[in-house]
C-alpha positions in Angstrom: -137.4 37.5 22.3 -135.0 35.5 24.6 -131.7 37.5 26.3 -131.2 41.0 26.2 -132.0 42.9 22.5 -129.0 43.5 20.6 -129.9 46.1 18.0 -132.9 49.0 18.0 -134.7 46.8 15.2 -135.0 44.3 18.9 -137.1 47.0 20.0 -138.5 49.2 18.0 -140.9 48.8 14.9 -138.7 50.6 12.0 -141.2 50.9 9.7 -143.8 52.8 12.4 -140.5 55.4 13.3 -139.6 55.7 9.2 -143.0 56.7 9.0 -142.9 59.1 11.7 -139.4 60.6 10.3 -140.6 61.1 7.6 -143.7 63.2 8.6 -141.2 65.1 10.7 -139.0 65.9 7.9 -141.9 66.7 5.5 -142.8 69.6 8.2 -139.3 70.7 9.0 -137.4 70.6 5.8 -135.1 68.9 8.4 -133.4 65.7 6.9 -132.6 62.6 9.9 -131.6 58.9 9.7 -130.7 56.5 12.3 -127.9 54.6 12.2 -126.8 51.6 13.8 -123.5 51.0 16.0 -122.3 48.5 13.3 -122.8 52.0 11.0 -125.7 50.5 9.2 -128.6 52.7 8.2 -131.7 52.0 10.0 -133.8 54.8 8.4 -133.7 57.8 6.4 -135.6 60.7 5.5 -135.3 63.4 3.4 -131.1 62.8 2.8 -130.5 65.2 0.4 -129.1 64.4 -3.4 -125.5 66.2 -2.9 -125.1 63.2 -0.3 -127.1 60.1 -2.0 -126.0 60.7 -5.8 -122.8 62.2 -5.3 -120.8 61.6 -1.9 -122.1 58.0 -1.1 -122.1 57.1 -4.3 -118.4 57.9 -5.2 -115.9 55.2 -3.5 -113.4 57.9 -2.3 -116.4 60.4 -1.2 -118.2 57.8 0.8 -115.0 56.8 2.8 -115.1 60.8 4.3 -119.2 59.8 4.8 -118.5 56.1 6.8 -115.2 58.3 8.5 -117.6 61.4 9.5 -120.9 59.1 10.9 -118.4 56.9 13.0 -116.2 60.2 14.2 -119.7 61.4 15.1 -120.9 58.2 16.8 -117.8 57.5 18.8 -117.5 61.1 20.1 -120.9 61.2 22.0 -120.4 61.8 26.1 -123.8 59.8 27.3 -126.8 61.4 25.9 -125.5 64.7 24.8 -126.0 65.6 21.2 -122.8 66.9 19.1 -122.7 69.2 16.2 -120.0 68.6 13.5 -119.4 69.4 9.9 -119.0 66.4 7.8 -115.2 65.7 6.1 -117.5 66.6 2.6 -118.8 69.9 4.2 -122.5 69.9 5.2 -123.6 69.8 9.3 -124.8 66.6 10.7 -125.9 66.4 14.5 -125.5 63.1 16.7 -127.8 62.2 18.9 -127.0 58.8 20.4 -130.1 57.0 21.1 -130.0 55.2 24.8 -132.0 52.8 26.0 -132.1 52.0 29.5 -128.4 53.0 29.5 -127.2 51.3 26.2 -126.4 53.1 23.6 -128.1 51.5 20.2 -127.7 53.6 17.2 -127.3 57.1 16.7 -129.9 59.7 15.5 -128.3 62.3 12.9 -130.7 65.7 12.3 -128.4 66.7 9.1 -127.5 67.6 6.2 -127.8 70.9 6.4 -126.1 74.7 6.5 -126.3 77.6 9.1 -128.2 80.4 7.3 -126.0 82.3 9.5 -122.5 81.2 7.8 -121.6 82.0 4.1 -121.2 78.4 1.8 -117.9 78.4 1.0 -118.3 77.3 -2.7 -114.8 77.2 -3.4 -115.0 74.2 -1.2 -117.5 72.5 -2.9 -115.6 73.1 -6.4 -112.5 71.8 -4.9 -114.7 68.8 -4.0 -116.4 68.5 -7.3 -113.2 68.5 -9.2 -111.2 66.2 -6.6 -114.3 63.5 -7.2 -114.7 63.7 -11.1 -118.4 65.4 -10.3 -120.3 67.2 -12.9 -119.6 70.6 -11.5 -122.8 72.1 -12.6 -125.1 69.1 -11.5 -122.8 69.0 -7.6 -123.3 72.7 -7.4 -127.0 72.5 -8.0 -127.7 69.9 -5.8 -125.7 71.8 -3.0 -128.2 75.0 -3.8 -131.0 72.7 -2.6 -129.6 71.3 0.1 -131.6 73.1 3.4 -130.1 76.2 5.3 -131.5 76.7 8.8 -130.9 79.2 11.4 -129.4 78.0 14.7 -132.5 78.7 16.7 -134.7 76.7 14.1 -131.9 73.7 14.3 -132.1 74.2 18.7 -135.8 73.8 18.3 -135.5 70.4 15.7 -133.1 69.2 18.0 -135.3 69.9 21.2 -137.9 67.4 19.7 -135.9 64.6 18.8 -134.4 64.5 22.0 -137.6 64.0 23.6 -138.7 61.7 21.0 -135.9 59.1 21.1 -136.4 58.8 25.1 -139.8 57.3 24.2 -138.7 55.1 21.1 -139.5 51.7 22.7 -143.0 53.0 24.2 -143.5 55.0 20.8 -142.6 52.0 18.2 -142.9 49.0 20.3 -142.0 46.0 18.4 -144.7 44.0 17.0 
């Protein structure tokens, strides 16, 4: 590789870290995905259905997605994670993942809910019948998405911010 590496795929063997993600959500129920600067995804892992067959899917719905990722993105301070609920009403986390002081894509722990917070249906309705969703099938898929406490959500958090400090050492590049 000649110059200085320009994206985390430079780095870091993606299918290795999908691999790993994906272990890690299997045991935690917790979904993740990485996503570029350029707001590309890198990897996934257990994305839940309210968000890949109804929000990204709908035109309007996935604008809010691209608006929330970026908002997310832009508003990490160095390597602090963030907490914020997405413009279509589920928690994501940012976790911007640095590399000898660049900042290369973004780890979001999320979707989720708080166990400790009541789901505001109405919302959801409101959002079924603004997007032309079946309300019955939207609805469902919101029942499965994952509800975590905020201690269980510290602890998730805890370990991807000491995995993503050893990403190049972890998933060197082949």
């Amino acid at each position: 590789m000649n110059g200085t590496p320009e994206t985390l795929s430079d780095l870091v063997d993606i299918p290795q870290l999908k691999k790993l993600l994906d272990t890690q959500t299997g045991i935690s129920g917790m979904p993740v995905g990485v996503i570029g600067n350029d707001g590309e995804m890198i990897v996934a892992s257990g994305w839940q259905a309210i968000c890949t067959k109804f929000h990204r899917m709908h035109p309007e719905a996935s604008i809010a997605c691209r608006e929330s990722d970026a908002a997310l993105s832009k508003g990490l301070k160095g390597p602090n994670p963030e907490e914020r609920r997405c413009k279509n009403g589920l928690w994501d986390i940012g976790v911007p993942v640095m590399i000898e002081g660049k900042h290369y894509a973004t780890l979001f722990i999320g979707q989720f809910l708080f166990e400790e917070e009541p789901t505001d249906r109405e919302f959801f309705i409101r959002k079924a019948d603004q997007f032309g969703f079946d309300r019955a099938a939207y609805l469902a898929a919101l029942d499965q998405v994952p509800r975590f406490s905020r201690e269980k959500v510290r602890k998730i958090l805890d370990y991807y911010l000491e995995l993503i400090q050893d990403f190049p050492d972890l998933f060197p590049r082949k």
